[in-house]
C-alpha positions as CSV (number, residue, x, y, z in Angstrom):
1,X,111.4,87.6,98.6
2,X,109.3,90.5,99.1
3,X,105.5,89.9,99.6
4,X,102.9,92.4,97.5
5,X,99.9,92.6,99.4
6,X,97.0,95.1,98.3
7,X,94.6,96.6,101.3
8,X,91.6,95.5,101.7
9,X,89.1,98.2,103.4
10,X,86.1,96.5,105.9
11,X,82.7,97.2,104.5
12,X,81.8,99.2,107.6
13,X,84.4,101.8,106.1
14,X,82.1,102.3,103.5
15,X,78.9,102.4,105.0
16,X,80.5,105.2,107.4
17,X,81.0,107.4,104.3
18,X,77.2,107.1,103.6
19,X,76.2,107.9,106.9
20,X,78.6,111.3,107.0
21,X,76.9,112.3,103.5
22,X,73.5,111.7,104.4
23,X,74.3,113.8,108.0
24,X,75.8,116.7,105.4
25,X,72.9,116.5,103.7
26,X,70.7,117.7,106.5
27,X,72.7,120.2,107.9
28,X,73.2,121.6,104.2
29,X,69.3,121.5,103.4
30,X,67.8,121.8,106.2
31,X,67.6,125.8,106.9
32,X,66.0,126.1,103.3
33,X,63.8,123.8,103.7
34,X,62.4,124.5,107.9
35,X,63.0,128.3,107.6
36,X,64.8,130.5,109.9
37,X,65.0,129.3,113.5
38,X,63.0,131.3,116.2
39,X,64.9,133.6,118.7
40,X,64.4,132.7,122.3
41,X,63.3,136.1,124.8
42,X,61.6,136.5,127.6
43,X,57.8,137.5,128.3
44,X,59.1,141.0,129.6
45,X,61.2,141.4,126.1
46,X,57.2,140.3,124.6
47,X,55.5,142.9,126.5
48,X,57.6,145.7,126.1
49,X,57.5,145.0,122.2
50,X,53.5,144.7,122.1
51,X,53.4,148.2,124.2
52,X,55.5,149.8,121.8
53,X,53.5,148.1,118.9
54,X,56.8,146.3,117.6
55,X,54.9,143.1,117.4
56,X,54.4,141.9,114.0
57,X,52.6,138.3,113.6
58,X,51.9,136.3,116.5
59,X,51.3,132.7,117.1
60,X,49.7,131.5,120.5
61,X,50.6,127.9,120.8
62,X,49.9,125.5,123.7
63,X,53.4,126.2,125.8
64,X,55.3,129.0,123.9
65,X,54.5,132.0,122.1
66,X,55.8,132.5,118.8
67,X,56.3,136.5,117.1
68,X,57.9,138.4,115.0
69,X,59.1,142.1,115.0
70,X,56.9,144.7,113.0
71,X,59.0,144.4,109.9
72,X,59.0,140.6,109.3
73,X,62.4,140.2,109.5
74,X,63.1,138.3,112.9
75,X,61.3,135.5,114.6
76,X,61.3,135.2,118.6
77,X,59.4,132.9,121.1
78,X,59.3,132.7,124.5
79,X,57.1,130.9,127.5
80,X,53.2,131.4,127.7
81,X,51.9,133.1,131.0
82,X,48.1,132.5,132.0
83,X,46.6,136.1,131.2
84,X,43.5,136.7,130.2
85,X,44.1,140.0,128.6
86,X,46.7,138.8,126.4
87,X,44.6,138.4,123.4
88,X,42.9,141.8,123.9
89,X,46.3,143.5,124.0
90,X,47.8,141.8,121.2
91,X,45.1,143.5,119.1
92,X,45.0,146.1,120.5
93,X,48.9,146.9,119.3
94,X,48.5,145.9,116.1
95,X,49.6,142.7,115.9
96,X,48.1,139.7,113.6
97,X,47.5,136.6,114.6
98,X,48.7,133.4,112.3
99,X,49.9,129.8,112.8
100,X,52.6,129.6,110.4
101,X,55.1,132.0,111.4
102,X,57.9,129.0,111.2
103,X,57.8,126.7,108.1
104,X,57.3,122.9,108.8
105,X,59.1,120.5,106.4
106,X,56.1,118.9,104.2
107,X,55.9,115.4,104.6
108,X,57.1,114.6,100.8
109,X,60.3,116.5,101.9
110,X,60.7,114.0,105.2
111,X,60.0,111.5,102.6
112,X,62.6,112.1,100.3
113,X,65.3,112.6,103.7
114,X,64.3,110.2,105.3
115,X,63.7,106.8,102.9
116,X,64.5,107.6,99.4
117,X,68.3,109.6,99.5
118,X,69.8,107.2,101.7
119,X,68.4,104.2,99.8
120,X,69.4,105.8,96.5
121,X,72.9,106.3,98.0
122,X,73.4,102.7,99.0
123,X,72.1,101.3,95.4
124,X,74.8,103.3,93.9
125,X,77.7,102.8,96.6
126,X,76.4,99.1,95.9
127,X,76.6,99.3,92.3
128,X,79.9,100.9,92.4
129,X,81.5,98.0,94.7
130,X,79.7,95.3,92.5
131,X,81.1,96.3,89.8
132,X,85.0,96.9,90.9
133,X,84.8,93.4,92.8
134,X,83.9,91.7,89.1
135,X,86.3,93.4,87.0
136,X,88.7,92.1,89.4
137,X,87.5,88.5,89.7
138,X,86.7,87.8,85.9
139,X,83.1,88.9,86.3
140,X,81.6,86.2,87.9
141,X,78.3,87.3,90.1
142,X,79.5,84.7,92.8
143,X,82.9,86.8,93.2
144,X,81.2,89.8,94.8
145,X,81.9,87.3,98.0
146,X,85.3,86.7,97.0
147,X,85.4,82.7,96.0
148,X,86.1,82.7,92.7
149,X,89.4,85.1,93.0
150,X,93.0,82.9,93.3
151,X,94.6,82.9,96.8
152,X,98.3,83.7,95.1
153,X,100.4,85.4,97.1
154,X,102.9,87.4,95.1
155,X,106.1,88.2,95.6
156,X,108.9,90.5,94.3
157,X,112.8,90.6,94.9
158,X,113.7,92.2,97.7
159,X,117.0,93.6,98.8
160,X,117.7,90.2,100.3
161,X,116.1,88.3,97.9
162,X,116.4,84.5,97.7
163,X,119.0,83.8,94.8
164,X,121.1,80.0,94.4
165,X,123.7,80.9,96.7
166,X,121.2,80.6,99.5
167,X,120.3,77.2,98.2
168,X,123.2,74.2,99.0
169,X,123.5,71.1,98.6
170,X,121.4,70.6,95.3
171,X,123.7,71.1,92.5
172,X,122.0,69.1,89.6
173,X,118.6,70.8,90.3
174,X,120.2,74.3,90.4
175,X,121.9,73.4,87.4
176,X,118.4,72.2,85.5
177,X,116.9,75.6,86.6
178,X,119.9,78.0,85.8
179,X,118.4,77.4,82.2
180,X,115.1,78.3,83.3
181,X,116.2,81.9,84.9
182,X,118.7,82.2,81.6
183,X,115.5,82.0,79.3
184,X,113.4,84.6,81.4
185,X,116.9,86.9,81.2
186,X,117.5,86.2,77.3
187,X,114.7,85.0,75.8
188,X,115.8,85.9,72.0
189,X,118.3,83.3,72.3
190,X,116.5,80.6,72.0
191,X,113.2,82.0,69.6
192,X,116.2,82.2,67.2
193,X,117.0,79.0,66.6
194,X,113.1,78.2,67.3
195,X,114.0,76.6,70.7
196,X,110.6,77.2,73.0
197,X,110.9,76.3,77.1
198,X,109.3,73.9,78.9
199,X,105.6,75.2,80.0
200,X,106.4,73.6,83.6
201,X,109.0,72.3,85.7
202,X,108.2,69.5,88.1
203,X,110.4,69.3,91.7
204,X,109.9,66.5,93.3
205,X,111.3,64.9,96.3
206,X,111.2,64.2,100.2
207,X,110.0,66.9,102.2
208,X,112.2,69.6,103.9
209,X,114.8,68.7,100.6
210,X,114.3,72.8,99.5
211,X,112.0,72.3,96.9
212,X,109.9,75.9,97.7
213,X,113.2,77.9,98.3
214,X,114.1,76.2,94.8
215,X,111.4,77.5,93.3
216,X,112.0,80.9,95.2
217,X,115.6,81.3,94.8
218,X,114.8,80.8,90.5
219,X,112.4,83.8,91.0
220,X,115.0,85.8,92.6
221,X,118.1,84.7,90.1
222,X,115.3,85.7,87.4
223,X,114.1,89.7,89.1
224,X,111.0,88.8,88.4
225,X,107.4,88.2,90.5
226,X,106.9,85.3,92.0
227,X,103.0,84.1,92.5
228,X,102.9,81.1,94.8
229,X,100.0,79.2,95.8
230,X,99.3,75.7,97.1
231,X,97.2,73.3,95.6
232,X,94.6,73.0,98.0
233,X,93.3,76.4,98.3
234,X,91.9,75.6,94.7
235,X,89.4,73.2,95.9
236,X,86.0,74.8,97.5
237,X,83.2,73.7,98.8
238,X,81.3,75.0,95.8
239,X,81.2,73.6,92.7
240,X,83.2,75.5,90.2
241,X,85.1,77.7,92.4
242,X,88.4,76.1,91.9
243,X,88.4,76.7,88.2
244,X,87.1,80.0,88.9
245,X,90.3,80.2,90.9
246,X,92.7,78.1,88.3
247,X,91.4,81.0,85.4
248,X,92.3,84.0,87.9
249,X,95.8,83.0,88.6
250,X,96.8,82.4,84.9
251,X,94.8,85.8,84.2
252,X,97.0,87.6,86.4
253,X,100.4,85.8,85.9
254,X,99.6,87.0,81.9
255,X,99.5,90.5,83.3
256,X,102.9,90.4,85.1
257,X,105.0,88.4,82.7
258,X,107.4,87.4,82.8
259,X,106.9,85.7,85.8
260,X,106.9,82.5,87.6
261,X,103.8,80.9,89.2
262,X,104.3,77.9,91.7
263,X,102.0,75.9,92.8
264,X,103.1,73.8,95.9
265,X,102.1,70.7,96.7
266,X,100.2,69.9,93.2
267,X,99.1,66.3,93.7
268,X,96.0,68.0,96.4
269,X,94.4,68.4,92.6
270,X,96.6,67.1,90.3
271,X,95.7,63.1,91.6
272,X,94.5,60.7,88.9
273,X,91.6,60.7,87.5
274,X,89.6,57.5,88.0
275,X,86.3,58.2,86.4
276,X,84.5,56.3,88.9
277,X,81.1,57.8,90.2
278,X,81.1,59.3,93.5
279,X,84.3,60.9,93.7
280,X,85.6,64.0,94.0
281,X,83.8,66.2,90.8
282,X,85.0,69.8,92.1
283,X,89.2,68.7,92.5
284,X,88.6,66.7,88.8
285,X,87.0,70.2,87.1
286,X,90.0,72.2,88.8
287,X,92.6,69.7,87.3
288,X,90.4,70.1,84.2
289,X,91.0,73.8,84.0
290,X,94.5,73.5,84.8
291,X,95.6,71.0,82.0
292,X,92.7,73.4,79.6
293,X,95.0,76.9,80.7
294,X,98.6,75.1,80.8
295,X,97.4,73.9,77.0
296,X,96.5,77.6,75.8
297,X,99.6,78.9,77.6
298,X,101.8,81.6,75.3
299,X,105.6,80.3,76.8
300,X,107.1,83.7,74.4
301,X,105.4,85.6,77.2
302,X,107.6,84.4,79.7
303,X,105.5,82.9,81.9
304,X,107.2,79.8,83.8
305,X,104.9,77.1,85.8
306,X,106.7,75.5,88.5
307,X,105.2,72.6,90.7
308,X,106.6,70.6,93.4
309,X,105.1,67.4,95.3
310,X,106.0,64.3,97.4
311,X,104.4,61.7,95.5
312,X,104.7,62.2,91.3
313,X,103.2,58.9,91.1
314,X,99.7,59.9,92.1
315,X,99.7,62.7,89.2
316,X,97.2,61.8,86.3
317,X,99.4,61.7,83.5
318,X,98.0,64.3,81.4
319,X,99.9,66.5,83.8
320,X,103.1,65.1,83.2
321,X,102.9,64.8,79.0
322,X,105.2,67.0,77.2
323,X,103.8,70.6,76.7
324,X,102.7,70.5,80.2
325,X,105.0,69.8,82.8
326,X,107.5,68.3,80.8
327,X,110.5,69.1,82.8
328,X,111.3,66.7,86.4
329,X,113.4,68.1,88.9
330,X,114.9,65.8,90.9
331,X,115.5,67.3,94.9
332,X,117.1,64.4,96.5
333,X,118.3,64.2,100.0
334,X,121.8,65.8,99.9
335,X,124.5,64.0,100.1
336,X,127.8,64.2,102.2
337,X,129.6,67.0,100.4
338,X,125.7,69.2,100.0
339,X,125.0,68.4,104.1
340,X,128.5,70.1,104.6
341,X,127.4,72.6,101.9
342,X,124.1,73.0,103.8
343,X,125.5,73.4,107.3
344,X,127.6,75.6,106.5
345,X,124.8,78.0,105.0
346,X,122.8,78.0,108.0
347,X,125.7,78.4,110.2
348,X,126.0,82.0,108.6
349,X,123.3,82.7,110.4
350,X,124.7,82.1,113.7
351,X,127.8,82.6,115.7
352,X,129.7,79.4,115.5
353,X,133.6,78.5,117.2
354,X,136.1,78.8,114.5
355,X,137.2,75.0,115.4
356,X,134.1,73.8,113.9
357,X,134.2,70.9,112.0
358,X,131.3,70.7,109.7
359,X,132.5,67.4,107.9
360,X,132.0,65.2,111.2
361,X,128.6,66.6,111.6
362,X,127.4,65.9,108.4
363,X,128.6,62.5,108.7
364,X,127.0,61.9,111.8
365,X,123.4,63.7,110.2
366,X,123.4,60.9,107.2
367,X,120.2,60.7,105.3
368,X,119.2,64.0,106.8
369,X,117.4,66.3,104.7
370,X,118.3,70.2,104.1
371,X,115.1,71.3,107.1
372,X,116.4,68.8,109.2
373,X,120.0,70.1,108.8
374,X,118.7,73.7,109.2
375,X,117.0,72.7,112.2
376,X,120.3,71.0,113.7
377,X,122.0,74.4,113.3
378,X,119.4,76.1,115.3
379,X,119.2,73.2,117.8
380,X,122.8,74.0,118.4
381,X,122.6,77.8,118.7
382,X,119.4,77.2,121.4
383,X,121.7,75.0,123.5
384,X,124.4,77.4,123.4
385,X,122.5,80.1,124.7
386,X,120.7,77.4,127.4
387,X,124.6,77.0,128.6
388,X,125.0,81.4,128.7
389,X,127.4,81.1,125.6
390,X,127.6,83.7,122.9
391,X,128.6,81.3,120.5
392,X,127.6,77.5,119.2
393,X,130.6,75.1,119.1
394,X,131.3,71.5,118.1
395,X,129.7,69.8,121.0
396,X,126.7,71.5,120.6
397,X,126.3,70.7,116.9
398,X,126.8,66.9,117.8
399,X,124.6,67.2,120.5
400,X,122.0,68.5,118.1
401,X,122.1,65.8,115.7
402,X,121.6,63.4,118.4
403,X,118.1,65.5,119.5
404,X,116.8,65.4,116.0
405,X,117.4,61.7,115.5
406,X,116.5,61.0,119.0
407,X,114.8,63.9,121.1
408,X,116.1,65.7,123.8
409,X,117.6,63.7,127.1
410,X,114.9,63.0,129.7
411,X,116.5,63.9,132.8
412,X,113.3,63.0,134.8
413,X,113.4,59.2,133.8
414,X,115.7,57.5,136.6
415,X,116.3,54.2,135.7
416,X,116.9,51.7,139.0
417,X,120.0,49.8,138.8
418,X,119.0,46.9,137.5
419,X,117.6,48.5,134.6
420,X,120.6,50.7,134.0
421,X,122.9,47.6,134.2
422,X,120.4,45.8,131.2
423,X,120.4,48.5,129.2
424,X,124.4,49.4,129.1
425,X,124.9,45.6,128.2
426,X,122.1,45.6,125.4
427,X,124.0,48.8,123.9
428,X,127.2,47.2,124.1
429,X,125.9,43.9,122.6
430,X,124.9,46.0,119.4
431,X,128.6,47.8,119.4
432,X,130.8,44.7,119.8
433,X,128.8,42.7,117.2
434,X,129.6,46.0,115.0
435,X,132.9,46.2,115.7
436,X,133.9,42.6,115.6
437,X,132.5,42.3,111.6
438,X,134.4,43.7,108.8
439,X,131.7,45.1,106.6
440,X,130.4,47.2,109.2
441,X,130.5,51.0,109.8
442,X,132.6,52.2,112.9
443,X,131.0,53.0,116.2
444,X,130.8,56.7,117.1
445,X,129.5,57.0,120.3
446,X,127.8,54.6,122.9
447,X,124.8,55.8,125.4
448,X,122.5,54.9,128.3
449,X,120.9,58.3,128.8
450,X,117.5,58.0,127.9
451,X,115.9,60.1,125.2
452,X,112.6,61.9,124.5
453,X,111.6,59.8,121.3
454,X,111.4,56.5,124.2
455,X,114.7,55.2,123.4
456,X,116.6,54.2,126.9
457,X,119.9,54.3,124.9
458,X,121.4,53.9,121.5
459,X,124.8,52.8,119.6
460,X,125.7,55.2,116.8
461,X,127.7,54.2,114.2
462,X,129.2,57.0,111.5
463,X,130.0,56.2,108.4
464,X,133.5,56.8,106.7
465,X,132.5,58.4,103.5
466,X,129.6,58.3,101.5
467,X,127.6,54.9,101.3
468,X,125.2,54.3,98.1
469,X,125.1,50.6,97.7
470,X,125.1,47.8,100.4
471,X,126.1,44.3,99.6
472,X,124.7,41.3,100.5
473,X,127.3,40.6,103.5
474,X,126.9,44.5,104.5
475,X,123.3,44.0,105.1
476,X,123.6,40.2,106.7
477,X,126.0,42.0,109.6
478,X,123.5,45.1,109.7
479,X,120.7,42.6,111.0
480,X,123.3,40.7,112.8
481,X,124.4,44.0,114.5
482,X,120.5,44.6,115.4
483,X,120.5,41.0,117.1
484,X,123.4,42.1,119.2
485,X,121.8,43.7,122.0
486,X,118.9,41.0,122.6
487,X,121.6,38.6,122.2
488,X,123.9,40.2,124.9
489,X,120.5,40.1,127.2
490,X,120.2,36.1,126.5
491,X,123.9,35.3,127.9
492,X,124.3,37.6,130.6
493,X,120.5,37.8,132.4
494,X,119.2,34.6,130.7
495,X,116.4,36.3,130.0
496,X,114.8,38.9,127.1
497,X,113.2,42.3,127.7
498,X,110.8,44.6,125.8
499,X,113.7,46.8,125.0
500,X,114.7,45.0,121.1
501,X,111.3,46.2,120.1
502,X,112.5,48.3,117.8
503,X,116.0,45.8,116.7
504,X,113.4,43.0,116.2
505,X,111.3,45.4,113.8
506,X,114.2,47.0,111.7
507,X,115.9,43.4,111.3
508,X,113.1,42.0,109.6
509,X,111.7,44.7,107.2
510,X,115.7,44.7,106.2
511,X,115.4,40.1,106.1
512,X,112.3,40.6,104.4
513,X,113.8,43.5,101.8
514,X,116.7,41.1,100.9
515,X,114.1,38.4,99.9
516,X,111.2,40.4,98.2
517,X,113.2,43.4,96.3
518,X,116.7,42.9,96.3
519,X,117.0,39.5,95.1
520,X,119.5,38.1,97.4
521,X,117.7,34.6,98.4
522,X,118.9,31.1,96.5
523,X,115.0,30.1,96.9
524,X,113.4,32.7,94.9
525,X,116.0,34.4,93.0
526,X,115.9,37.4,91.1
527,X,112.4,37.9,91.3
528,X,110.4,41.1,92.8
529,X,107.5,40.3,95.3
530,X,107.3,43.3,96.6
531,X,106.4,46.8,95.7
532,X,107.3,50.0,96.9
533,X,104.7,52.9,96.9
534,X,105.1,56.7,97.6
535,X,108.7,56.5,97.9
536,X,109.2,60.1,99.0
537,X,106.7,60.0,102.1
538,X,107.9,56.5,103.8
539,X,107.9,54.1,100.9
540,X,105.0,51.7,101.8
541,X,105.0,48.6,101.0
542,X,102.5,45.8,99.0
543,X,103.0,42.2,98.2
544,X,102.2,41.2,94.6
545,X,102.7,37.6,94.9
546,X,100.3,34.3,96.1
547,X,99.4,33.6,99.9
548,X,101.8,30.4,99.4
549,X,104.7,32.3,98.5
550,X,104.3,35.0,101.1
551,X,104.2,31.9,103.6
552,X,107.2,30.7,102.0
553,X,109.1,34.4,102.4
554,X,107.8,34.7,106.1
555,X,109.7,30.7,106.9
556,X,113.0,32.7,105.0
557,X,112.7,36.3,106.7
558,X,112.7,33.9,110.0
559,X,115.6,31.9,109.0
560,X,117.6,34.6,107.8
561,X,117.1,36.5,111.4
562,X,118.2,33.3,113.6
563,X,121.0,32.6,111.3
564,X,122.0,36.3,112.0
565,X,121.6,36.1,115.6
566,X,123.7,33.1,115.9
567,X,126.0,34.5,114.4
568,X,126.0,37.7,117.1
569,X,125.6,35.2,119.7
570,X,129.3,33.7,118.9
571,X,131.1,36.5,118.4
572,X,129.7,37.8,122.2
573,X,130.7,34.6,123.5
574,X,134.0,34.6,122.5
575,X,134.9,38.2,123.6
576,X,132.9,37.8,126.9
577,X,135.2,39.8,129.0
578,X,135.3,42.5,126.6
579,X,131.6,42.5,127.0
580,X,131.8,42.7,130.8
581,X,134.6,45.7,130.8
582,X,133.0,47.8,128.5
583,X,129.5,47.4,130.2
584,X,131.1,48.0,133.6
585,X,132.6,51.1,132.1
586,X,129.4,52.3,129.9
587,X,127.7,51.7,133.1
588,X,129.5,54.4,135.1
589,X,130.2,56.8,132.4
590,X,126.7,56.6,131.0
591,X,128.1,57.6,127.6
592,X,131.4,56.8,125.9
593,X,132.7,58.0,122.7
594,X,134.0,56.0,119.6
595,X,138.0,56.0,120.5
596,X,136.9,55.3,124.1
597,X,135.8,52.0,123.0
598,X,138.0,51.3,120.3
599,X,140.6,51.9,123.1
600,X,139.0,49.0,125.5
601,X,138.5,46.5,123.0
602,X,141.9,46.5,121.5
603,X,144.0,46.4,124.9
């Protein structure tokens, strides 16, 4: 897309114009109004003309001497020389005397320069301005400063327009919107059988899932201009502004239709409103005006409303009724087949080795979102130009996936020996425990190289295929698995280190899901204790239940964890001296693939 952007001239442009016009004036008035200028001569030039009596009117001034010829016609001056004769010689040859050879400009003249043209000239130039400012702005006096007037940026399509192809991994939302851009193309099909679109479409999802480039990408299918705004330049420090602004942008998008108007991030004034006193007045008159110009809308005009936000439950519902936004898009993280989908677009952007294997990335990128994928692809094209080559390959795309989930290696951090030897049994503790259960995905690679995001080493396991549910035993052997490396710390060392900070924490949020949402505890049963807010932006968590029961759930969560790691602390007792090999060889390898291990454990 293509942005439109109209120039905006500085005010000193204008006020340059007035000062050229009032400098014309002068030069153009001023000869009529001073006269003719006088001629400058010398005194010999004066006394040769007052002995040939060619000296017509004279004026003796304090320093010069001002003349003209006999006829009138010329002026002259020149310096004053002390003689005493001068006046008796001057009459002598004709001449008459008179102080008002050269015309002075009267002082109602200077007046009228001076003071009233140029203020004249600004009161119109101001009047002008004033007036072109409010026609543009709705009329508003406070828009001559520009507050009341909608921050939309508008777009058109461009040569390389954003169309669906550019979008991946988002089928079912392309699909709802296909509909959308096939009503803007052939709108007669539907007023026929008295079929009207939905005033608004609502994406919502996580962030980076492609909900703007959505919204884009339906512009561009459609041909059509594109105003996009967010919802937070609507709200102003003075009161009324953002309705000012709310009234522009529909103003304009009538203009242009068909069009499409997107507003990102809606909830900044589409919240609930709670009528309390003291809160936010302006963002509740903005929403006002919104839900007051979505109702008046004319949808024959073509004029689509698209939104997107992270959290739709913090919309006030009289956004979301029918007539309004009616229509929810759905942008979910994409799953396997869209990351491959979505890899495979930004690769196109890049030079990539033709032995690629996209499938094995996306696997290794699950739960990623479509930014985080893009931003994989361009992880992998920086590293191959770090390592001089012209072209990314399949290390370097793993290797990216590992820098998002984990940062970048931290080659500075030497770890002593000791340390080293810890931290290679911990990681193999979590990787046997995996291995050694049978619902549990397969390990794909095995590291002591510490990372940026503080994490001295990590066991990642892959996925075969695609994963949407998780059984009771699945998630029982997932904590078990995060017990592992703590466990392996106990037999070896006899002692515990800081380093299952993280293990401890994700094994009981998980314990503690199992009880309090997903029903899987004999002491409580199928009943919910827990609620899940804002689902899209980390899904926070609130207990809905007495301070009893949640001392009850807290015994359970602990129960569940020990029974776990007991469970992780057999199965490394029993395969002790796999433990030992395969922390002897992680230990002098630093990092160890997947088959590597597979290969050690089962000779």
């Amino acid at each position: 897309m293509k942005e439109v952007k109209n120039p905006k001239k500085p005010w000193i442009y204008y006020y340059m114009i007035v000062l050229i016009v009032i400098l014309c004036l002068n030069l153009i008035f001023e000869p009529f109004i001073s006269g003719h200028s006088a001629k400058e001569v010398s005194y010999n030039t004066f006394m040769n003309m007052m002995a040939a009596r060619d000296v017509g009117q004279v004026s003796l001034e304090v320093n010069q001497i001002i003349f003209t010829d006999k006829d009138g016609q010329n002026i002259y001056k020149t310096g004053k020389i002390d003689d005493p004769d001068l006046v008796k010689n001057l009459y002598n040859s004709g001449a008459e005397f008179s102080s008002e050879i050269v015309k002075e400009t009267s002082p109602i003249m200077n007046l009228l320069l001076g003071w009233v043209v140029p203020i004249l000239i600004f009161f119109a130039l101001g009047q002008v301005m004033s007036k072109k400012m409010a026609s543009k702005m709705g009329g508003m006096n406070t828009m001559q400063f520009g507050m009341g007037k909608s921050n939309a940026k508008i777009y058109v399509k461009s040569t390389a327009g954003i169309t669906f192809n550019d979008v991946a991994g988002e089928d079912e939302a392309k699909e709802i919107l296909s509909e959308i851009v096939d009503y803007l193309h052939n709108p007669d099909k539907y007023t026929e059988i008295g079929a009207s679109m939905p005033t608004g479409a609502l994406l919502v999802g996580p962030p980076g899932t492609g909900k703007t480039l959505l919204a884009k990408a339906v512009a561009g299918e459609a041909n059509v201009p594109f105003f996009s705004i967010s919802g937070s330049e609507f709200v102003e420090m003075f009161v009324g502004m953002g309705a000012a602004k709310v009234r522009d942008l529909f103003k304009q998008a009538n203009e242009k239709a068909p069009c499409i108007v997107f507003i990102d991030e809606i909830d900044a004034i589409g919240k609930k409103r709670n009528g309390q006193i003291g809160g936010n007045d302006e963002r509740e008159q903005t929403l006002n005006q919104l839900l007051t110009e979505m109702d008046g809308f004319d949808g024959s005009k073509g004029v689509v409303i698209l939104a997107a936000t992270n959290q739709p439950d913090a919309l006030d519902p009289a956004l979301l009724r029918p007539g309004r936004f009616d229509r929810r898009v759905p942008v979910e993280l994409p799953d396997l087949q869209g990351r491959i989908d979505i890899l495979k677009v930004h690769a196109k952007k890049i030079r990539v080795a033709d032995d690629v294997d996209y499938a094995a990335v996306a696997k290794a990128a699950a739960g990623a979102s479509g930014a985080e994928l893009a931003n994989i692809v361009n992880e992998a094209a920086l590293r191959a130009v770090r390592d001089g080559r012209k072209f990314a390959t399949q290390a370097d795309m793993e290797e990216s996936v590992e820098v998002v989930i984990a940062g970048y290696q931290k080659k500075n951090r030497v770890l002593s020996n000791k340390e080293k030897l810890i931290v290679a049994y911990h990681e193999v503790g979590h990787a046997l425990v995996a291995a050694k259960q049978t619902e549990s995905a397969p390990v794909h690679k095995i590291t002591i190289i510490p990372r940026t995001s503080g994490a001295l080493g990590y066991t990642m396991q892959v996925e075969e295929g695609e994963h949407f549910l998780m059984t009771k035993e699945e998630l029982e052997n997932k904590i078990a698995t995060y017990t592992g490396g703590r466990v392996a710390e106990e037999l070896i060392f006899n002692q515990v280190t800081t380093g299952a900070s993280n293990d401890i924490e994700q094994a009981t949020k998980l314990a503690k899901a199992m009880i309090t949402r997903f029903g899987m505890s004999d002491d409580f049963g199928m009943v919910a204790m827990e609620t899940v807010s804002n689902q899209y932006l980390g899904g926070d968590t609130s207990m809905s239940c007495s301070l009893e029961t949640q001392t009850k759930i807290d015994e359970k969560v602990r129960e569940l964890v020990q029974a776990q790691h007991d469970k992780a602390y057999n199965i490394l007792k029993e395969n002790m001296d796999k433990l030992h090999e395969l922390a002897k060889f992680l230990y002098e390898k630093e990092t160890i693939t997947g088959e590597e291990f597979m290969q050690i454990l089962e000779a």
